[in-house]
Structures are given as C-alpha cells and as structure tokens.
C-alpha positions, 0 to 999 in steps of 0.5 A: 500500500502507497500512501502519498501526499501528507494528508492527515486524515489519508492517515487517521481513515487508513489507521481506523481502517487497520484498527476495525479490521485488526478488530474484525479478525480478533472476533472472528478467531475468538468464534473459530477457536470456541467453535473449535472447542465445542466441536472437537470432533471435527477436523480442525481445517473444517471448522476453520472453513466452515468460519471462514465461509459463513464470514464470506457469506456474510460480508456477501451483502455488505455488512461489517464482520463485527456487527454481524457476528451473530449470523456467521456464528448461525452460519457456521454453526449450521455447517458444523453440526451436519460436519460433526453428525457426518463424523460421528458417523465415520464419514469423515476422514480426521 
C-alpha cells in the first residue's frame, strides 16, 4: 500500500481502517477457536472453513464482520453440526 501526499486524515481513515479490521479478525478467531472447542470432533481445517465461509457469506451483502457476528456464528454453526453428525458417523476422514 502507497500512501502519498501528507494528508492527515489519508492517515487517521487508513489507521481506523487497520484498527476495525485488526478488530474484525480478533472476533472472528475468538468464534473459530470456541467453535473449535465445542466441536472437537471435527477436523480442525473444517471448522476453520466452515468460519471462514459463513464470514464470506456474510460480508456477501455488505455488512461489517463485527456487527454481524451473530449470523456467521448461525452460519457456521449450521455447517458444523451436519460436519460433526457426518463424523460421528465415520464419514469423515480426521
């Protein structure tokens, strides 16, 4: 990234920005590391997918990760009791 010019609010908006993203990517670790612990029988690769989705698919429409939080928590969620139901069946290959 190239920042030009001495413009401080180029600085303040870029600083917010890194700061709300850092923030973002906290809470969405935070969701995948508690996840991961209450599904503890699926892989650990496919509950960081599953997270990762449901936060792409929630970013689809344009909301802002932290304040949609709960959706990709449904989302992921959903995804990972049909993963943690196959592996309880031994579909799954750990």
């Amino acid at each position: 990234m190239v920042i030009t010019g001495n413009n401080r609010a180029d600085t303040v908006t870029l600083e917010a920005t890194l700061t709300s993203r850092s923030d973002s990517v906290a809470l969405v670790i935070d969701l995948a590391r508690r996840l991961a612990e209450e599904f503890d029988a699926v892989p650990l690769p496919m509950v960081g997918r599953a997270v990762r989705s449901a936060t792409e698919a929630a970013t689809l429409f344009g909301e802002d990760v932290s304040t949609s939080l709960d959706t990709i928590e449904r989302i992921a969620r959903e995804d990972l009791i049909a993963l943690h139901d196959a592996a309880q069946d031994g579909l799954l290959a750990g």
